[in-house]
N, C-alpha and C positions, 0 to 999 in steps of 0.2 A: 101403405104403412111399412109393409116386410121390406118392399122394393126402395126405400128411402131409407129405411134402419140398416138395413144387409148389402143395400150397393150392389142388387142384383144385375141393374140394367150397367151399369159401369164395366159388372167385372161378366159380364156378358151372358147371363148363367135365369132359370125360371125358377119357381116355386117347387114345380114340379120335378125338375133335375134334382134342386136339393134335396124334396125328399125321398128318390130311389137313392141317391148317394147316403144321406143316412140310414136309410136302410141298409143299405149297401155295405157301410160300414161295421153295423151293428153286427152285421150276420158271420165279417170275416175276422171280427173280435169277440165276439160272444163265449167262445170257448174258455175266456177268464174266469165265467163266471159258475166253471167248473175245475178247473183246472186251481185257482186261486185258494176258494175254502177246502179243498182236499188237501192243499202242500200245507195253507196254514192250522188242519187238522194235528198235524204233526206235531206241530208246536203244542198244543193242547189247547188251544182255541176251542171253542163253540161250532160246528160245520155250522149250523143253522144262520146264529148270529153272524160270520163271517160272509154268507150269502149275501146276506141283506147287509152288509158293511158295505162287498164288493159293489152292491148296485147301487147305491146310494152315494156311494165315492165317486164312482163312475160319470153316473149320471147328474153330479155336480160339478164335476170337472169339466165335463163337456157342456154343463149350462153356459159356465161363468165364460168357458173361451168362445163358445160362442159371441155371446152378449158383450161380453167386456172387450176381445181384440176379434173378433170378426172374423176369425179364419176356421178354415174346412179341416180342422184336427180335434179328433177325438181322445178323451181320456179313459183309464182306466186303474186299477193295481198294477205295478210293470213285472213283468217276466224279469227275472233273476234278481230282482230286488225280493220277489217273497221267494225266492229262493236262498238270500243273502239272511235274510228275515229269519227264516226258520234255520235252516240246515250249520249257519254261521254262530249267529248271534244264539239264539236260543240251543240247539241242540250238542253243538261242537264250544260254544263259550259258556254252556253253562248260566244263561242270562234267563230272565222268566218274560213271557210274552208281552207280560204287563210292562217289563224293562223295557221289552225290544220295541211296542209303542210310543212308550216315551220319546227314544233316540229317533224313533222317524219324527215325531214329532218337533223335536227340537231341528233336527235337520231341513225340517221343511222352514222353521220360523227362519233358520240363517239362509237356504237357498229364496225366503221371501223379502229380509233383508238386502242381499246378493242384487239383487232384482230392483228392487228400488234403488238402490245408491250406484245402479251399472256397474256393479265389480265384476260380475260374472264374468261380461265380454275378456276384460282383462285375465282372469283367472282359463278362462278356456281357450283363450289363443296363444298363453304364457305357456302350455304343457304340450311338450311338441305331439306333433300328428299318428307317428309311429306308436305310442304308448295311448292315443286315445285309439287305434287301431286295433292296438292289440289287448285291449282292458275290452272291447266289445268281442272280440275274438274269445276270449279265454273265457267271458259269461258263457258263450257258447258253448266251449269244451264242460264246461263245469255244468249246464243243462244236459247234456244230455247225456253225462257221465248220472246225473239222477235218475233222467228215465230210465236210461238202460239199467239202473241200479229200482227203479219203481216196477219195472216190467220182468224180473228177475232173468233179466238175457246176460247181465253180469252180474255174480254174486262172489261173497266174500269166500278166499282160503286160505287157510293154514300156514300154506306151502310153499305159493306163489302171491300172497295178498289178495289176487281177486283173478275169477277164471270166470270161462263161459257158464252160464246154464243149463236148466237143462230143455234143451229144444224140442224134445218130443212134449212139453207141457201145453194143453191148450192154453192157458191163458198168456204163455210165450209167444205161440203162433200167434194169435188174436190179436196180441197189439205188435206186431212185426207186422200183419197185413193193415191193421188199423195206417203205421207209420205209411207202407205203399200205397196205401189208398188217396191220402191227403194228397201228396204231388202226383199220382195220377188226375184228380179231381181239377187240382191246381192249375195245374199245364191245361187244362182245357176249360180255364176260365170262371172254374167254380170258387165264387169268395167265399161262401158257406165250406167250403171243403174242410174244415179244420171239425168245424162244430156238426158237419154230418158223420164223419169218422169217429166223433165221440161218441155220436150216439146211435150208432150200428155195434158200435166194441160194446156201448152198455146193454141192447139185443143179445149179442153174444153171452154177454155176462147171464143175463136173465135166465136165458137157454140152460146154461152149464151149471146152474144154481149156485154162483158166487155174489148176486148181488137180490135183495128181494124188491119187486114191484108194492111201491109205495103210492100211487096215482101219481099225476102229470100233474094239478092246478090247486091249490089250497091258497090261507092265509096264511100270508108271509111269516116267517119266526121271528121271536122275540129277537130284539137287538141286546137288549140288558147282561148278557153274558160280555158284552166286549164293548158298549159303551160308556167311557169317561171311565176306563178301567187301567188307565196310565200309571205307573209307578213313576213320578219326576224324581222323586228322592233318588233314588239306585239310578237312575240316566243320568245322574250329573255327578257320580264320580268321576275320578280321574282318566280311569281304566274305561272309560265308557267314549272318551274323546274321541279316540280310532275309529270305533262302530259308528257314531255320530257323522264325522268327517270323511269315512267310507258310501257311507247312507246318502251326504251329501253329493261327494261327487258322482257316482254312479247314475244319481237322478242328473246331475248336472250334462252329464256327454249323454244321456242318453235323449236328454228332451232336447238340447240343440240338435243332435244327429237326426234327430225325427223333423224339426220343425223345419232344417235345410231340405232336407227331401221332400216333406212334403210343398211345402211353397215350390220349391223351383218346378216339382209336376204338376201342379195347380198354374203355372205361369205368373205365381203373384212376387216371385223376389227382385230384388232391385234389379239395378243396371250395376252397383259395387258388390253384389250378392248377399245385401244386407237382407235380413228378415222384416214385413212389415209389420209395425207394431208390435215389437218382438220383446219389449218390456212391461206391453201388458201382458201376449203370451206366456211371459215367464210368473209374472202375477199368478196369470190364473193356475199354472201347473205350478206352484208351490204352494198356493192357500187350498187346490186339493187336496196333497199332501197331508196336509193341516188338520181337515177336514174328516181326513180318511182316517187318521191314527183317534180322531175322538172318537169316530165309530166304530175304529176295531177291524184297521185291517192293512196290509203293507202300505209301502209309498208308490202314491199314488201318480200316474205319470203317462206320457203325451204317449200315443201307440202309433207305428209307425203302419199298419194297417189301413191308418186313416187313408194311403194314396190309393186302393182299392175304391172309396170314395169318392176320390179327385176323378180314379180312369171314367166314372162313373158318370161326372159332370158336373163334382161338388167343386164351387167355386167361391161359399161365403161360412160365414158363422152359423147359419139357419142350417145346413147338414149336422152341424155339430150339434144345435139344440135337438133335431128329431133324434138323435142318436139317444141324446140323454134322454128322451120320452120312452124309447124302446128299453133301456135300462133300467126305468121305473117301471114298465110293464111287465118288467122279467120278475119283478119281487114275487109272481104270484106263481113262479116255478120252481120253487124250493126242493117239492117231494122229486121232480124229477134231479135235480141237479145231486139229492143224497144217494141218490142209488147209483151214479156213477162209482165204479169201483177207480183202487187207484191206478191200476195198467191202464183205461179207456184214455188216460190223460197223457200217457207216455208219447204217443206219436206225435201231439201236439209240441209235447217241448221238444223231440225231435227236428221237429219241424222248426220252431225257433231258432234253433240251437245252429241248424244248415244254414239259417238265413243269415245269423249276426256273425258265422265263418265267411261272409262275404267280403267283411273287411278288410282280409288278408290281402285284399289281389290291392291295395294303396299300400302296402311296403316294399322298402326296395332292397331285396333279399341281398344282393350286391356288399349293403351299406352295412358291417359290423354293428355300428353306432344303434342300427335301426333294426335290424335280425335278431340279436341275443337281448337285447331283453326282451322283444315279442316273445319269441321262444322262450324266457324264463317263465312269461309273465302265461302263455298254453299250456305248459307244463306245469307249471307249478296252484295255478289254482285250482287243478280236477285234483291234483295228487295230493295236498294239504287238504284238499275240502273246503277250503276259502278263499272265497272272492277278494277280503279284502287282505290276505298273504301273499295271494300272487301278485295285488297288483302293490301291496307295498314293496315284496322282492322286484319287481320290476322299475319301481322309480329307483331303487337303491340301484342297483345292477345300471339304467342308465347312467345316473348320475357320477360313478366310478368311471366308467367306459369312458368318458366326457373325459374325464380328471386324468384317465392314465394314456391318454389317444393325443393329449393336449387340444381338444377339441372345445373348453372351456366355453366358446363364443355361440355351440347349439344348448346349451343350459338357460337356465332362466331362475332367476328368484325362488320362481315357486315349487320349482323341479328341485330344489337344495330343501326348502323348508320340507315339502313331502317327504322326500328321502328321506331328514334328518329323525321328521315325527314318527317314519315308520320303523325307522333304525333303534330309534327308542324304544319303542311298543317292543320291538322282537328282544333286546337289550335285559329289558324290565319284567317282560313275563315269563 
């Protein structure tokens, strides 16, 4: 039955392949489900409830794409979406959490939309390459401008706006070696590397009496702090359209940029480099989305972690289902996941942060058209503190460069409309 519903023997792949791949996966993504309800702590979330969001979101997202489009990618909450979540939208805009559910929520029903009537395709091939290069670039900057800002190795001054820390502090050191641990683990093949550097820094913590030993295994926490706890009213003002259509596309390049990588390492993308079944994939990562904001917790979306699975020898949807079994099994880790302090989490978005500056090496530093606004677009979202400032300066900034270079013919439709909506927002506020 597995081997007729998953296409095992086709795509050349066992039972048992897929489930060390899902393990596999679980273990070099797991780190969300610490990392996740600490940032949306922030917010004024529920840690508890947001746990049990995170694994429930999770582990639906990876049900449905397994089941529904049959591929080896896992879901989860994304990195720097709940950092867009919290740090953007609630903290720096002044929006209340319940708002900020709303706007994923709504965002996911239009990237579910998107999806059905294939506009996406259109909309993501319409926005040249350089600006989806460098909107992953600048998440980056803007990650680990929070660690180092969670880990206090950069704190605010006076004087200069923000300087180093101070280095002789242990809980500085601890996640500085936590950060060198992960890519020494890395480089030698450890997928777990992320989520055992968590919790050796939470050892640490334990030791140094910053965080208290609450047990490892209990009854999951109540969900009812952050379930169907939406504001729709206040997400559908006006002033909310930017956060919405930021929320939007952020999930949008980040789950094609996953779903290309992953398939072409799995060997499942075409012979045109088309994604297979790439419209139910997009299905299932926006009805998570969906899913994730009624429970109470960011937008929820494809992790690109999943080819840690693929190296592994995941080759169908059935990695993707164990994953989400392991995600449900995780509910019953709660007391361990509270005692992580917030430094243990720092290396991890470090870690990120290096990963999605990879981008950088697809622009062609050469090309004006293609250099200044990445560069506006690096610069200016750590320095504003938002994701979606830099990359509105950055469509604006191309879109001009086009216009005064007379280069009109690399523009597009959707590069004027961007520009003009974000030209507004800055206009208007």
């Amino acid at each position: 039955m597995l081997n007729k519903f998953f296409l095992l023997t086709e795509r050349r792949t066992t039972v048992k392949r897929e489930v060390v791949a899902g393990i596999t996966t679980f273990m070099a993504m797991s780190y969300v489900l610490f990392v996740n309800p600490s940032m949306l702590a922030q917010a004024g979330m529920d840690h508890g409830a947001v746990f049990v969001a995170t694994c429930l979101a999770a582990a639906l997202g990876c049900l449905v794409m397994g089941l529904l489009a049959n591929l080896p990618v896992a879901l989860a909450p994304g990195m720097g979406l709940n950092a867009f979540f919290t740090y953007v939208i609630v903290l720096e805009q002044g929006h209340s959490w319940q708002t900020a559910l709303a706007a994923v929520f709504f965002s996911g029903c239009l990237f579910l939309l998107l999806s059905i009537f294939k506009i996406r395709e259109w909309i993501i091939n319409s926005i040249p390459l350089p600006l989806k290069m460098g909107i992953a670039a600048g998440i980056g900057m803007f990650l680990a401008l929070i660690a180092l800002k969670t880990a206090n190795i950069i704190v605010a001054s006076p004087a200069t706006l923000v300087k180093l820390g101070d280095l002789h502090s242990p809980q500085v050191l601890v996640a500085v070696a936590g950060f060198f641990l992960i890519f020494a683990l890395a480089h030698r093949g450890w997928h777990s590397a992320v989520l055992i550097s968590i919790l050796l820094v939470t050892v640490a913590a334990l030791l140094m009496g910053d965080t208290k030993y609450s047990g490892v295994i209990s009854v999951p926490p109540s969900l009812l702090p952050t379930f169907m706890q939406l504001d729709f009213a206040s997400a559908l003002q006006l002033s909310m359209l930017p956060v919405i259509l930021s929320l939007l596309f952020l999930d949008l390049f980040d789950t094609s940029g996953t779903l290309v990588a992953v398939t072409h390492k799995a060997g499942l993308m075409q012979k045109d480099g088309a994604v297979p079944d790439l419209s139910k994939a997009l299905i299932a990562d926006s009805s998570a989305s969906i899913a994730g904001a009624l429970l109470g917790t960011s937008t929820t979306t494809s992790y690109v972690e999943s080819t840690s699975g693929v190296a592994a020898g995941g080759r169908t949807g059935l990695m993707a289902v164990v994953t989400a079994g392991l995600f449900l099994a995780a509910l019953w880790f709660a007391p361990l996941a509270a005692m992580v302090p917030a430094y243990a989490t720092a290396g991890a978005l470090l870690y990120v942060a290096t990963l999605m500056l990879s981008s950088l090496q697809h622009v062609q530093w050469d090309d004006v058209i293609q250099a200044v606004p990445v560069s506006v677009v690096l610069i200016m979202m750590p320095l504003t503190f938002s994701i979606s400032d830099g990359i509105g300066m950055g469509f604006i900034t191309y879109a001009l460069l086009c216009l005064l270079t007379g280069k009109l013919q690399q523009t597009t439709l959707s590069v004027w409309v961007l520009a003009l909506v974000f030209l507004s927002k800055f206009i208007w506020e």
